[in-house]
N, C-alpha and C positions, 0 to 999 in steps of 0.2 A: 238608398237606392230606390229608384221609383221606375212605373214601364209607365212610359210615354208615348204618344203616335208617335208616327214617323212619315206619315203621308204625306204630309206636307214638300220633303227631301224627294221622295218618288216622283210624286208630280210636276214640282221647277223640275226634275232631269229629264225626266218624260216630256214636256215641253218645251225645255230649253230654254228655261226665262229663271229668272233672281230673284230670290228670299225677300221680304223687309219685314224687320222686327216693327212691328210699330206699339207705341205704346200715348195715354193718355193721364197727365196729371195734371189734377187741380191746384191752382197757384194758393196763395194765401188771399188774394184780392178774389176769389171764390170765378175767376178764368179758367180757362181748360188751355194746356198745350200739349199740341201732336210732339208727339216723338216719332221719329220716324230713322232706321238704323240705313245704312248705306246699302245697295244691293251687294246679296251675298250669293255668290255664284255658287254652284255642287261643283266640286272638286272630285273629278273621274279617279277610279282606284279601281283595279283591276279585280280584286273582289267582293263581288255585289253585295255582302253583309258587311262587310268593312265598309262600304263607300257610305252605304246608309249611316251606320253607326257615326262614325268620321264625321260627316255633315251634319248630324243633327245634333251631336256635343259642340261641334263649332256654333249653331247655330244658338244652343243654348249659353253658350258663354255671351252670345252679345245680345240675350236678352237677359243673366242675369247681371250685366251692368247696366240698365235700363230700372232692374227691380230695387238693385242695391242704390241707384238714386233716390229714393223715396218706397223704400218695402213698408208702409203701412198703406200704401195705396195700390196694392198688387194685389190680385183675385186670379183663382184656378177656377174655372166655371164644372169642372167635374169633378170627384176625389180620384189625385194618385196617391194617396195614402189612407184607402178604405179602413185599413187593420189601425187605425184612430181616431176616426171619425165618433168614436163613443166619449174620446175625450174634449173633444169641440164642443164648449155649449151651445146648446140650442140645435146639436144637429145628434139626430139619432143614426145608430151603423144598420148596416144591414148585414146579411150573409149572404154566403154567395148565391142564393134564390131568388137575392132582391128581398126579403121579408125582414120586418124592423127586427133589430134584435134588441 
C-alpha cells in the first residue's frame, strides 16, 4: 500500500479533458520511444471519494502495463515508500521533519 496524488483525476474532471499515461524507453540501438496510453476519460460516480479512488486505480493499472514492459527503466521522482528508503543504497531516510536519519 502506498498514498499516491490524486490530482491529476481532479483536475481531467475539473476540466473535462483525458488522462494519457505517457511513458519513455530506451531501445537497445540506445533510441528513445514515446509511449503514450490512449485517452482515459474520469468516469462520473456519484460519490466523490469513490470517483477519485475508482479513476486513479484505473489509471494506475495502465500505467503499471507500461512499467511491466521494461520495469528496470521506470523511476518514482519522489518516495512512496519513505519507511525504506534506508534500505535503498546510496539513498539516506529521513523522518518525518525532513532531517537524515
Amino acid at each position: 500500500e502506498a498514498n499516491l496524488p490524486v490530482m491529476h483525476v481532479r483536475l481531467a474532471k475539473e476540466a473535462g479533458v483525458p488522462i494519457f499515461v505517457m511513458g519513455c524507453v530506451m531501445l537497445s540501438d540506445q533510441t528513445y520511444q514515446l509511449q503514450v496510453s490512449e485517452p482515459i476519460w474520469i468516469n462520473p460516480i456519484d460519490d466523490p471519494n469513490l470517483e477519485i479512488i475508482t479513476n486513479a486505480e484505473h489509471i494506475l493499472d495502465v500505467t503499471e502495463v507500461m512499467i511491466k514492459g521494461d520495469p528496470g527503466q521506470w523511476v518514482m521522482f519522489y518516495p512512496i515508500w519513505p519507511e525504506v528508503l534506508n534500505e535503498v543504497p546510496g539513498k539516506a531516510g529521513k523522518d518525518k521533519n525532513g532531517k537524515e536519519s
